[in-house]
N, C-alpha and C positions, 0 to 999 in steps of 0.2 A: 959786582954783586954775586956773580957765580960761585966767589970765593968762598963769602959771609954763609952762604948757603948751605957751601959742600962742608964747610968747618962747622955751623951747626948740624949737620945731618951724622958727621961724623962724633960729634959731640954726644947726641941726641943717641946714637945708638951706643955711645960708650957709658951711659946714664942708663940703658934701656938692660943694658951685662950686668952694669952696676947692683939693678935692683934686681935682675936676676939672682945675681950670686949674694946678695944680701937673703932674700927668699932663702935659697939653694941651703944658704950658712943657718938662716931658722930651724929651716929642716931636719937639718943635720944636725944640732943641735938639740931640739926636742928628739931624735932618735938616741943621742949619745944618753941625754940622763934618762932619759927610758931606759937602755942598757945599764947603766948605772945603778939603775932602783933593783934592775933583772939581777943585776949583779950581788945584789946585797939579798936578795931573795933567795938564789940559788948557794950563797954562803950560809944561811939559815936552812936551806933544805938537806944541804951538803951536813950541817951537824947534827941534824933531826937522823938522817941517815945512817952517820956513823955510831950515834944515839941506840940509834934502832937495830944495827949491829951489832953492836956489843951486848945490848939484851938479848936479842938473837943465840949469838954462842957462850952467852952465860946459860941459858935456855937448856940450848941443846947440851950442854957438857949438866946438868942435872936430868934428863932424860936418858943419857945415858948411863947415870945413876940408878935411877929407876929403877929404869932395862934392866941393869946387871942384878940391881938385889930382887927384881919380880923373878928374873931367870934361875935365882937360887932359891927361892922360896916356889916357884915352880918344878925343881929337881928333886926339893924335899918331898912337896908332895908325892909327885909322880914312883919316888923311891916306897913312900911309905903305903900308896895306892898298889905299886907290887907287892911288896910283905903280905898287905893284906889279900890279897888275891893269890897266892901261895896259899895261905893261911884259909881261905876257903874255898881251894882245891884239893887241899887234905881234909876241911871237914864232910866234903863233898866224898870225898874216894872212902873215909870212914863209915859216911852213912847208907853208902851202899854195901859196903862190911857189914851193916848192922840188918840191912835190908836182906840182903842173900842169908844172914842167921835167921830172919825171922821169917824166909819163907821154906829156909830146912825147917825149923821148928815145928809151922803151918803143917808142912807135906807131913811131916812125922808124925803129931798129933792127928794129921787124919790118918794116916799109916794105922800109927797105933791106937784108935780107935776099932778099926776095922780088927786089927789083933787081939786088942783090949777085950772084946768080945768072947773072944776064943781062952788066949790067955795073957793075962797082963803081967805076966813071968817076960815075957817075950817083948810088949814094950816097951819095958823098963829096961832089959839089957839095949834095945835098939837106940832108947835117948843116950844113953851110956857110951854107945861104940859112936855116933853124933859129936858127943864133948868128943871123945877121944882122936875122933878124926880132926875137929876146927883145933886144937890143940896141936896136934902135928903139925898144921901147916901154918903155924905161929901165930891163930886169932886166939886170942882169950876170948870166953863166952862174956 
């Protein structure tokens, strides 16, 4: 009988691996088509991806468009914003021409008031020599 025993004991534990690795192979098995499903998800992610990159530097390559005609329609300005700032540093440097004539003017008329008094022979030649000197230094009155 020690025989019958030791050959089921050995039996019994080769039954006991059995269902082990039967388990073991379930296992494995729902892991495998889990990777499988992962598998077909991350192909689907993977083209979302490449999807999503190609809009991406279609994107960018009209940004750069953009860019380039904001950057010439900002040159134009900026060119036509100097012109005019030229443009009214010379009406600027004029109307202080016009300012310095009219406080010779001022000064003169009260000049020649104070003369006017006495004789207005006198200033009438002084507005006179007045043109004659802004004319010299090339203002027109």
């Amino acid at each position: 009988m020690p025989t019958f025993s030791f050959a089921f004991a050995i039996e019994s534990i080769v039954a006991i691996l059995l269902l082990i690795t039967i388990g073991y192979c379930y296992v494995l098995n729902k892991r495998l088509m889990s990777l499988r499903a992962d598998k077909d998800t991350m192909r689907d992610m993977i083209a979302d991806l490449v999807a999503a990159t190609n809009m991406a530097n279609s994107a960018i390559g009209q940004l750069r468009e953009v860019a380039g005609e904001a950057d010439n329609v900002l040159n134009s300005r900026l060119e036509e914003a100097e012109k005019f700032s030229i443009e009214l540093a010379n009406h600027v440097i004029s109307g202080q021409g016009v300012v310095e004539k009219i406080a010779k003017i001022t000064s003169a008329a009260r000049h020649s008031e104070t003369i006017a008094r006495v004789d207005p022979r006198r200033a009438n030649m002084a507005l006179e020599q007045l043109n004659l000197h802004d004319k010299r230094k090339g203002r027109a009155a």
